[in-house]
C-alpha positions as CSV (number, residue, x, y, z in Angstrom):
1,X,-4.2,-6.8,-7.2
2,X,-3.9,-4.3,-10.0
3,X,-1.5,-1.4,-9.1
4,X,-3.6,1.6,-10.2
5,X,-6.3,0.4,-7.9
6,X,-4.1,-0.6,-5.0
7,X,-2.7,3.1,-5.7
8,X,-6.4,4.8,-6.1
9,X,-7.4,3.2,-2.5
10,X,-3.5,4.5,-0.9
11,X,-4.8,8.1,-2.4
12,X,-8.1,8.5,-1.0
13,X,-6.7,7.0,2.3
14,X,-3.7,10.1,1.9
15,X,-6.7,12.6,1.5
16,X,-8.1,10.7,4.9
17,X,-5.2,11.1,6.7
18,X,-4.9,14.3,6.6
19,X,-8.5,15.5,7.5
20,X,-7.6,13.1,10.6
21,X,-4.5,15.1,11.2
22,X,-6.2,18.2,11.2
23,X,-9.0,17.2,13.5
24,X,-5.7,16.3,16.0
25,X,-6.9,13.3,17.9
26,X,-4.7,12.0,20.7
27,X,-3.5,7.9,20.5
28,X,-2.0,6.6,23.2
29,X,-1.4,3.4,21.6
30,X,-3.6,1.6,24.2
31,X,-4.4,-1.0,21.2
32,X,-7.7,-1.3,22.3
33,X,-8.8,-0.8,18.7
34,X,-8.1,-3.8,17.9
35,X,-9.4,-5.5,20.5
36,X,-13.0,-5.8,18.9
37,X,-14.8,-7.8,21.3
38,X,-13.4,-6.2,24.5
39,X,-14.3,-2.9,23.9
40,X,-18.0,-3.7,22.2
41,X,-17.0,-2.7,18.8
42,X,-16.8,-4.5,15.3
43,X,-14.4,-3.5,12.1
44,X,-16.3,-3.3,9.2
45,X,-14.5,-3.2,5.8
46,X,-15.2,-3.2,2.0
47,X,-14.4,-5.9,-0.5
48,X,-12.0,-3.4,-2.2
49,X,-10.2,-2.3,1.0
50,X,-9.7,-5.8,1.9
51,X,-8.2,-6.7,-1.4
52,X,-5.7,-4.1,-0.9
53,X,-5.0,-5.5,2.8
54,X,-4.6,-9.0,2.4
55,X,-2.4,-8.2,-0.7
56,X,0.6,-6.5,1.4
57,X,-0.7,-8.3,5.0
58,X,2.1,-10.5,6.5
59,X,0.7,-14.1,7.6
60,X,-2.2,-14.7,9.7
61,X,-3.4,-17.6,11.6
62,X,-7.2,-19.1,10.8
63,X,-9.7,-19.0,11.6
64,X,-10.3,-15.3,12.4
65,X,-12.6,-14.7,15.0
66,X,-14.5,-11.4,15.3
67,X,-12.8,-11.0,19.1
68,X,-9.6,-9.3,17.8
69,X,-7.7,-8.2,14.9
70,X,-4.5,-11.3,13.9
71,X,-2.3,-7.9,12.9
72,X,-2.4,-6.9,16.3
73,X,1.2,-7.5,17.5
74,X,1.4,-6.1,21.4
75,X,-0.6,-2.7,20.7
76,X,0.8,-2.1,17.4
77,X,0.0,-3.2,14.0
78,X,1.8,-5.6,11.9
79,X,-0.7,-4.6,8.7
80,X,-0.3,-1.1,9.2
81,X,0.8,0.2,5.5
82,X,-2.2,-1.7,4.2
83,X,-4.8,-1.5,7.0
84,X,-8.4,-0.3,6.1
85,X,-9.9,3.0,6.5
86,X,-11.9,2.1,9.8
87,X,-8.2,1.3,11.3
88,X,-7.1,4.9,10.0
89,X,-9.9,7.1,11.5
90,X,-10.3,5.0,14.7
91,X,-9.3,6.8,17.8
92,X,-10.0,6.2,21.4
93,X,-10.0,9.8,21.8
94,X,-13.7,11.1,23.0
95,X,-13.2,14.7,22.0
96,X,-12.8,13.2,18.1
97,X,-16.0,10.9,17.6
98,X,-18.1,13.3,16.2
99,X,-15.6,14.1,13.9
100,X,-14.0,10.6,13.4
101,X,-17.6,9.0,12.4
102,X,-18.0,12.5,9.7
103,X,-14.5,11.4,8.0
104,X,-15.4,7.4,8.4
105,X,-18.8,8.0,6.2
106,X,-17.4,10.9,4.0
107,X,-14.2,8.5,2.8
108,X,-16.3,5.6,2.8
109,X,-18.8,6.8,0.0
110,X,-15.9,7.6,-1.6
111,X,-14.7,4.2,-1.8
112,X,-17.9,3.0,-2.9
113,X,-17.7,5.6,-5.5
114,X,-14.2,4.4,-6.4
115,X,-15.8,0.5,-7.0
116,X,-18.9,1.9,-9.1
117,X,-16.5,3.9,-11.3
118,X,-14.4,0.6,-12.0
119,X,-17.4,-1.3,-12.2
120,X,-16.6,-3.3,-9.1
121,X,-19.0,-5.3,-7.1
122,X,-19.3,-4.0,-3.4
123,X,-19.3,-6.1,-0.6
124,X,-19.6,-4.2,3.2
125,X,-18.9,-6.8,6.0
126,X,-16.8,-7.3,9.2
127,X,-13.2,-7.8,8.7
128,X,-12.8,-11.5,10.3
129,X,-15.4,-12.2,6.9
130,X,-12.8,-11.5,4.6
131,X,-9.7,-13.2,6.4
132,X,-11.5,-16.2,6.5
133,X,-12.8,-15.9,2.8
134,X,-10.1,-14.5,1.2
135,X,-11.9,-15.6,-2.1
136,X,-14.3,-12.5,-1.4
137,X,-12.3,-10.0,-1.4
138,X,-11.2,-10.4,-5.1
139,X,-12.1,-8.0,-6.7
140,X,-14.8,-8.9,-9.7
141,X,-17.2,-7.1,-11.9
142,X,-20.3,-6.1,-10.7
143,X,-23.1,-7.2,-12.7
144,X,-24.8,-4.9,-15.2
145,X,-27.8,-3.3,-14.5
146,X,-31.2,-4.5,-16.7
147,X,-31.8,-2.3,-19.3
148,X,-35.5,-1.1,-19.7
């Protein structure tokens, strides 16, 4: 993966961060987040935030299933440095939803202004996709738009 992208993606999810810290949500490090099928919920991810995953994940048994996240380790994460933005915003926390879903769409068009600005194809689909097609999450060109 090429450094300044890898780096771009670590910025915007710095500028993330810290709207999440000033909204204050509570973890209690139930790991339930991770536990997709269990609590009715689904991680989506881009191609360009799985690239930057799977290139600093440790090891992970396939297939993946869409039931849980492999990184999971008890109720901690083994990816955490390199986990995606839905990971980042996602808090059990019902005071912080509102707020939560506001930062999850706000830094995601900003990822999907990151790929159009290096000419990236985007790809949007659950995260057990891409750790079972690694191959996807390169990142590749998109194609150029007809010209009239």
């Amino acid at each position: 993966m090429d450094d300044d992208i890898r780096q771009r993606v670590f910025n915007l999810y710095a500028e993330a961060e810290k709207e999440i810290a000033a909204a204050g949500p509570v973890c209690v490090a139930s790991g339930r987040c991770c536990r997709f099928k269990e609590y009715g919920h689904t991680l989506f991810v881009s191609n360009l935030e799985a690239a930057v995953l799977l290139d600093g994940a440790p090891a992970y048994e396939q297939p993946v299933t869409a039931d849980f996240c492999p990184f999971q380790k008890g109720k901690l994460c083994d990816a955490r440095s390199h986990r995606p933005l839905g990971c980042r915003v996602y808090y059990c926390d019902p005071t912080y939803q509102e707020t939560g879903n506001a930062i999850t769409e706000k830094y995601l068009r900003k990822l999907k202004e990151l790929a159009s600005q290096l000419k990236l194809e985007w790809q949007y689909a659950p995260l057990h996709h891409f750790l079972n097609h690694p191959d996807q999450a390169v990142l590749q060109s998109a194609p150029e738009e007809p010209r009239p």
